[in-house]
N, C-alpha and C positions, 0 to 999 in steps of 0.2 A: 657580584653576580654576572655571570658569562652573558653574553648576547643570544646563545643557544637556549639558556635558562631560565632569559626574558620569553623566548617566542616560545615555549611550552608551556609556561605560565599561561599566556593569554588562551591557550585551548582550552577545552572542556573536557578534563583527562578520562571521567567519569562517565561521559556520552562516549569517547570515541572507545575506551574499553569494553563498553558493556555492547558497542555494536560488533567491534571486532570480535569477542567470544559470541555472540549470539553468532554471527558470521560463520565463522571455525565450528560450530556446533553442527550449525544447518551444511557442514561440508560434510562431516563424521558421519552423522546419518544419511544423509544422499548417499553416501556409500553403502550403508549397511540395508538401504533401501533397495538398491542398483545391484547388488552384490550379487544377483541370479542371473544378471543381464551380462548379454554377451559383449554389450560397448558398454560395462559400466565403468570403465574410467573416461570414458567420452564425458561422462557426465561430470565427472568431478575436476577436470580442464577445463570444461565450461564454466563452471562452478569458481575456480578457483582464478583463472583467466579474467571473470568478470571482478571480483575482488579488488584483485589490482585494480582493476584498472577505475573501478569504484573510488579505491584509493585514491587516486592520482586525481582521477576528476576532482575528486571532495579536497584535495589541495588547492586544486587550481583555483576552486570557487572561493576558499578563504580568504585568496590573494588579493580578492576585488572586492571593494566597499559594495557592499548591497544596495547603498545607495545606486552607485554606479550600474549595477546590475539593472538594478528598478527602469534606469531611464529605457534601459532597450526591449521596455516592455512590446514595442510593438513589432520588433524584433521575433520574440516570446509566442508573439498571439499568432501572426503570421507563420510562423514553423508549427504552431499548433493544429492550425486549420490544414497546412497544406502536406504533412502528415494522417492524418484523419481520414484526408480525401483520397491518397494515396494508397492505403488502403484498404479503401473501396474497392478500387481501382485494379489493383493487381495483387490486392492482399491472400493471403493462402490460411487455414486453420483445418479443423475438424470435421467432417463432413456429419458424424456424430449428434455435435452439438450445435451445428448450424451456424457456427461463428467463424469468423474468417477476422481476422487482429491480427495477423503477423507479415510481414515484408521477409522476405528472405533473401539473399545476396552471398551466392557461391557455398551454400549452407551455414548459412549465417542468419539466425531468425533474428527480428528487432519487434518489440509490440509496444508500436506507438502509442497507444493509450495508458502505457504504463507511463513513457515518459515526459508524455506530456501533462501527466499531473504535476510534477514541479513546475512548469511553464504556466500551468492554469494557476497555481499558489504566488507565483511572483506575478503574475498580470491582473489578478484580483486583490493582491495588497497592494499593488500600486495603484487600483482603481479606487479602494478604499480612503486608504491614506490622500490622495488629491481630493476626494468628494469631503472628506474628512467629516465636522459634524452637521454638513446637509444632506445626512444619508437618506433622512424621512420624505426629502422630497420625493414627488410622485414621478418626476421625469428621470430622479437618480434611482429609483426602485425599480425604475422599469428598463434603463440600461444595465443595473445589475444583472436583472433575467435575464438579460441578453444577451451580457456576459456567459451568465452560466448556458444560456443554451446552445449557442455557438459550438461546443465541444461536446454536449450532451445528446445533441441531438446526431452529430456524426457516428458517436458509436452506439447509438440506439439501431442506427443500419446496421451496424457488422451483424448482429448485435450481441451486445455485450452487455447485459444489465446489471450484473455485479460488478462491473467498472463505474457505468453512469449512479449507480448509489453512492460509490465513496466520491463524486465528484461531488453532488447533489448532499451529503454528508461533509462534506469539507465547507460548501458553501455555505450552509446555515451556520456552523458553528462561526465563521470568519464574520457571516453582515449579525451576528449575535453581539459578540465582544466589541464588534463596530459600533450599537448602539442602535441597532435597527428598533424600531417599535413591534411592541408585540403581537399589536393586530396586524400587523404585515406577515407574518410566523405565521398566524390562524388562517390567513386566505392563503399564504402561499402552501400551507398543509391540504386545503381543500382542491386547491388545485394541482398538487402530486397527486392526490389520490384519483382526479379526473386523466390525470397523464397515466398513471399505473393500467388505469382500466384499458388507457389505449393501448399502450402498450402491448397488455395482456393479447387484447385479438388480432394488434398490425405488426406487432414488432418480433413475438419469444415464437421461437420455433416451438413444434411439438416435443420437441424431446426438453427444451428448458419447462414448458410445463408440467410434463409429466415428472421433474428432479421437483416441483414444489409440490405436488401433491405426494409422492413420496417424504418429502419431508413432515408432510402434515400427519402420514401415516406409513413407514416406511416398512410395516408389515404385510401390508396389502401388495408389496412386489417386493417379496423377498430375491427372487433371483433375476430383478430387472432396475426397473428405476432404485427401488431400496436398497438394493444391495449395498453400494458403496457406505451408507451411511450405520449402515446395519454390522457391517465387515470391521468398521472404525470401532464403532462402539466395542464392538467382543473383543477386539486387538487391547482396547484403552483398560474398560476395564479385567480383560487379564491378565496386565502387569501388575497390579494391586499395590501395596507399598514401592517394592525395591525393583520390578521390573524384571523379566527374564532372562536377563545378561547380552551386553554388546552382541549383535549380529544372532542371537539366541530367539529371536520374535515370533513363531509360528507365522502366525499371519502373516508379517512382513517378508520372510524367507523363502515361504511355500509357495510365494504369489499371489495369496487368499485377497491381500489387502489390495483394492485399484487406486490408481494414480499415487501411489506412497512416496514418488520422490516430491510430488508439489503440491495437489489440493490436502494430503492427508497426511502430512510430514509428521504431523503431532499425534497422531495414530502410532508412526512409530517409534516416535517418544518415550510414548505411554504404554506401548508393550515392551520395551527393551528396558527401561530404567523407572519406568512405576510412578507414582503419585511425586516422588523425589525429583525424578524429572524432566514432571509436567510442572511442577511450580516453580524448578530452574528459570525455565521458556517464559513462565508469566513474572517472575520475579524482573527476567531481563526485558520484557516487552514494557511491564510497568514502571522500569526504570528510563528509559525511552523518552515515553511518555512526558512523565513528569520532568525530569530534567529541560526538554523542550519546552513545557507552559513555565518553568521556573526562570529559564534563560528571558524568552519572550515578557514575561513581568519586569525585569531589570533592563529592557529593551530600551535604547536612547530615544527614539522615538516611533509614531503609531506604525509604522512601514515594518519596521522588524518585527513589533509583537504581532502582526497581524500574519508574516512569513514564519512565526516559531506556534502561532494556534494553527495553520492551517496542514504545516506539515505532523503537529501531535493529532489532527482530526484525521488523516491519511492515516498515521500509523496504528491510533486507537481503533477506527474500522476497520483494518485490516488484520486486527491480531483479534477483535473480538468475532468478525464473522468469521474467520478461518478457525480458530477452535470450538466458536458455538459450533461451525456445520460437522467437525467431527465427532462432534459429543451430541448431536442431534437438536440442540435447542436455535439453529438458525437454517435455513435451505441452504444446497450446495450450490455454489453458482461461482466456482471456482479463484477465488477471492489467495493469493497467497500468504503466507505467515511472513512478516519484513525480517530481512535478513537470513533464513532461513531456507523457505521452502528453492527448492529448484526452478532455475530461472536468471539466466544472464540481465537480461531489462531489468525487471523487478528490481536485483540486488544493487546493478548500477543508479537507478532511481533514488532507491532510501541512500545510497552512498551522497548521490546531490543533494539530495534533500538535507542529508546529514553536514553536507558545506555549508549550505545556505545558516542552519541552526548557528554553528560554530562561528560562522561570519557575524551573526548577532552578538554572539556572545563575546569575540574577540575586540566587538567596538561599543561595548554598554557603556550606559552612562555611569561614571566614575565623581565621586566627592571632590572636590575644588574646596584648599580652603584658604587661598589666594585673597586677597583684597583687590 
């Protein structure tokens, strides 16, 4: 067996194909999304620019024991906060939706909240794994909070409230598998729901309001807040089985459909290629998924499974609220589909994240049967 034949073994050929096609999917349709626009191959340089270089990063991260990675956790947390702050500070977005998330550099956007959810996933397994099983104490419960609000509450400014859920989602599922008690679960439930209320009156502009109550009834503004989700649905269901062929999508062609290269990617999916595929997309999101908690189970020890749950709770929130909000059963709050939707950050993020996974997987604990 070749030395080439050894270090492909040790990957995860089944994680890195099924992102690589999900990848190459989300490029086909950016096109057939973009395809009316006058810079639509802007988008698919971008698109495809980020790939690589997704690639490349998710190499570099294999090459380093996760251990090793873990110790620079503060490393981690520091670029975390001073991203966040930054901004604040000089960040630019949508004047629409009242959020401001991105940095820009010679036209070159970056949205720090995306990537510093691998940062929050490696500085919270490595806060887990050292606390190890005195997670119940009351001093380590209340630095966890502290943990998580440190990042939560930076982009509650811009704000971004479908970012602060998948962080807020990642953490519970991570101090879960950690061994937290339950009653810790119950209050800490009662008091998101004391923070949502704030939320609702200091934090969400007018117009994030108005996409939830659209969402609660997106008849009542058909040609305002509801539209978008209204637009999705008719796209989705009039593909029906087989879909109405490559670039063929009324909606998506004529315009009908908004944001169709990134909040509603699966819209055009699901009018171009039908129920066939819309379960491609869920087949490949649930293979994802699972392969990550599967790797993380066979993890050598508590530091890695707790880096392969928190990036399957990343990716599991962001494929279920990105196609609940186009089929109508979740609010829009612009959440992308991983590996797909449109979006340099995003794709480079699940590409790290996707190291990280691999990293585990390449140094599991293995059988001994040495004396």
């Amino acid at each position: 067996m070749t030395a080439f034949t050894q270090t492909i073994k040790k990957y995860d050929i089944t994680l890195i194909a099924t992102a690589l096609i999900a990848s190459l999917l989300g490029i086909v349709f950016i096109y057939s999304a973009t395809k009316s626009f006058e810079s639509n191959f802007k988008f698919i340089f971008v698109q495809s620019g980020a790939l690589i270089l997704g690639l490349v990063i998710m190499y570099v991260i294999t090459k380093i024991d996760y251990e090793d990675i873990s110790h620079a956790w503060p490393l981690a947390a520091a670029g975390s906060v001073l991203l966040l702050i930054l901004v604040l500070l000089i960040g630019t977005g949508s004047e629409s939706t009242g959020t401001q998330g991105w940095i820009r550099f010679w036209g070159i956007g970056i949205q720090p909240a995306e990537i510093t959810k691998v940062f929050f996933i490696i500085t919270m397994s490595t806060h887990l794994s050292r606390i190890d099983s005195d997670i119940n104490y009351i001093k380590n419960i209340f630095l966890l909070l502290l943990h998580l609000c440190a990042p939560v509450v930076l982009i509650m400014l811009q704000p971004d409230m479908g970012t602060v859920f998948v962080y807020i989602f990642i953490f519970i599922l991570m101090v879960f598998i950690a061994g937290i008690d339950w009653r810790y679960l119950m209050v800490s439930g009662g008091a998101l729901s004391i923070v949502s209320v704030c939320a609702w009156f200091f934090f969400l502009s007018q117009y994030q309001k108005n996409r939830f109550f659209a969402f609660l009834n997106p008849e009542s503004a058909p040609t305002t807040y509801g539209y978008h989700v209204m637009q999705s649905k008719i796209a989705i269901g009039s593909g029906q089985l087989l879909g109405k062929g490559f670039l063929k999508g009324i909606q998506t062609q004529l315009g009908i459909l908004p944001e169709k290269q990134t909040d509603f990617i699966y819209a055009v999916i699901g009018e171009e290629t039908g129920l066939i595929g819309c379960a491609i997309i869920l087949t490949l999101m649930i293979t994802l998924i699972v392969r990550c908690i599967l790797i993380g189970k066979k993890a050598k020890n508590p530091l890695g499974t707790y880096i392969c749950v928190g990036i399957a709770a990343m990716w599991l929130f962001h494929a279920f609220e990105n196609i609940g909000m186009t089929i109508g059963i979740t609010p829009v709050t612009g959440i992308p589909l991983p590996f797909i939707s449109y979006g340099g950050s995003s794709l480079v993020t699940n590409f790290m994240a996707l190291g990280l996974v691999l990293n585990v997987k390449m140094r599991e604990k293995t059988l001994s049967f040495q004396q």
